[in-house]
C-alpha positions as CSV (number, residue, x, y, z in Angstrom):
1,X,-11.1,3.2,-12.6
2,X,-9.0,2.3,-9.8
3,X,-6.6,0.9,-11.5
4,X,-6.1,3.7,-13.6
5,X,-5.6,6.0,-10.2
6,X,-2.8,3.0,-9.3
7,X,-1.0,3.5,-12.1
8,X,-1.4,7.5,-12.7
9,X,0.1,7.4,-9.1
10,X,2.9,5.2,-9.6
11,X,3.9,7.2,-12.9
12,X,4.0,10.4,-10.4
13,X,6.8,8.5,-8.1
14,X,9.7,9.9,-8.9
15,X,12.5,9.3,-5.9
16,X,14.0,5.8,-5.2
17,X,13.9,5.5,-1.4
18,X,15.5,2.9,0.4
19,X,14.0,-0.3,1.8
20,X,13.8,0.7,5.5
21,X,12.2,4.2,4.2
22,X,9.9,2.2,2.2
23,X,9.0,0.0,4.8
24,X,8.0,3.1,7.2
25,X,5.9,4.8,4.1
26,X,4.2,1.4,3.9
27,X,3.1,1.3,7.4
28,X,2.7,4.9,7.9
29,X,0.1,4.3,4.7
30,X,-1.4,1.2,6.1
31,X,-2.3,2.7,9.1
32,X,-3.9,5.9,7.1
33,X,-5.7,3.4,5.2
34,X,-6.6,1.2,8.5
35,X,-8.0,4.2,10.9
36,X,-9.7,6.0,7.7
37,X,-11.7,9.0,8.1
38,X,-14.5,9.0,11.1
39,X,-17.5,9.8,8.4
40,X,-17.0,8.0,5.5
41,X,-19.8,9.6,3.9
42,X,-18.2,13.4,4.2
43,X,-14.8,11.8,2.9
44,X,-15.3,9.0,0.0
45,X,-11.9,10.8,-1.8
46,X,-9.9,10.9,1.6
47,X,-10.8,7.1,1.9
48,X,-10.1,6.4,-1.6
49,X,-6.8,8.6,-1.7
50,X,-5.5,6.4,1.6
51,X,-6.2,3.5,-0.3
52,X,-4.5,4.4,-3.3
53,X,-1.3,6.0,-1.0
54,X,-1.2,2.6,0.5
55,X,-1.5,0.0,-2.4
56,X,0.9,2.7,-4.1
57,X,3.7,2.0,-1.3
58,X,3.0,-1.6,-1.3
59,X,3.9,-2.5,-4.7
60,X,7.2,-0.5,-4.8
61,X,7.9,-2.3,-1.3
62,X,6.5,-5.9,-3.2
63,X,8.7,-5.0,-6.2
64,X,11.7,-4.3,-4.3
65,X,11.7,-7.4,-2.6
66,X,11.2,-9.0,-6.0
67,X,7.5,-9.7,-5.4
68,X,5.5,-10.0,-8.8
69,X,2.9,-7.1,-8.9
70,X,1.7,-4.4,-11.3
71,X,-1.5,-2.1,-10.7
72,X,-3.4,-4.1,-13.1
73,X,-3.3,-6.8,-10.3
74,X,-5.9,-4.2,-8.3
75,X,-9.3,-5.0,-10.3
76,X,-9.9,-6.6,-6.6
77,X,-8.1,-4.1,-4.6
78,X,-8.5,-6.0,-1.4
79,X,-7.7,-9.5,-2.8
80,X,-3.8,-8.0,-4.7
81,X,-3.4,-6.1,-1.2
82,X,-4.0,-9.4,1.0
83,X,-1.5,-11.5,-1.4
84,X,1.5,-8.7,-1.5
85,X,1.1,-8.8,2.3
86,X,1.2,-12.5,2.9
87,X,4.4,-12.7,0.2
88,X,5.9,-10.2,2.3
89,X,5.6,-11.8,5.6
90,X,6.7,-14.9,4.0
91,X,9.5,-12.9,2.8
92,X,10.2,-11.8,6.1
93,X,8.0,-8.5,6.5
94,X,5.4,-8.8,8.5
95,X,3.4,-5.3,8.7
96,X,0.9,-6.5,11.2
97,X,3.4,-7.4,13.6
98,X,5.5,-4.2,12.4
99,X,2.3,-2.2,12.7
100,X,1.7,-3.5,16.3
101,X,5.3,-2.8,17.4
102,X,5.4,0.4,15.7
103,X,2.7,1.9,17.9
């Protein structure tokens, strides 16, 4: 199932934004995704859309950088999200470090 959210998602994406404002939708997304809603139990879908937001922007940032991804690589969302990050801090992009100068 969320797979199929991934990729209904991506097929909404319609504008082409640069790297830089791909970069700040990642973060901005990561750090949704990170902080998540105080009482999971009231917000399962806000949880679950943050998640989705985030992987969202993380493959367009992966694919732009010529990182190998598709959402069919989510069946272990956690797993896919942990290599694109890795690829892209070996690629230059760390978000931790970005996150942690960002705020």
């Amino acid at each position: 199932m969320y797979v199929t959210l991934l990729r209904c998602s991506l097929d909404d994406w319609f504008d082409e934004p640069s790297r830089e404002e791909l970069l700040e939708h990642v973060l901005t997304r990561r750090f949704e995704m990170l902080v998540g809603p105080a009482d999971l139990e009231g917000n399962v879908y806000s949880a679950l859309a943050s998640e989705v937001g985030y992987d969202r922007a993380l493959i367009k940032l992966s694919l732009a950088h010529d990182i190998a991804t598709s959402p069919e690589n989510f069946t272990k969302p956690a797993e896919e999200r942990q290599r694109l990050e890795r690829a892209l801090s070996a690629a230059g992009i760390d978000l931790t470090d970005l996150a942690r100068h960002r705020a």
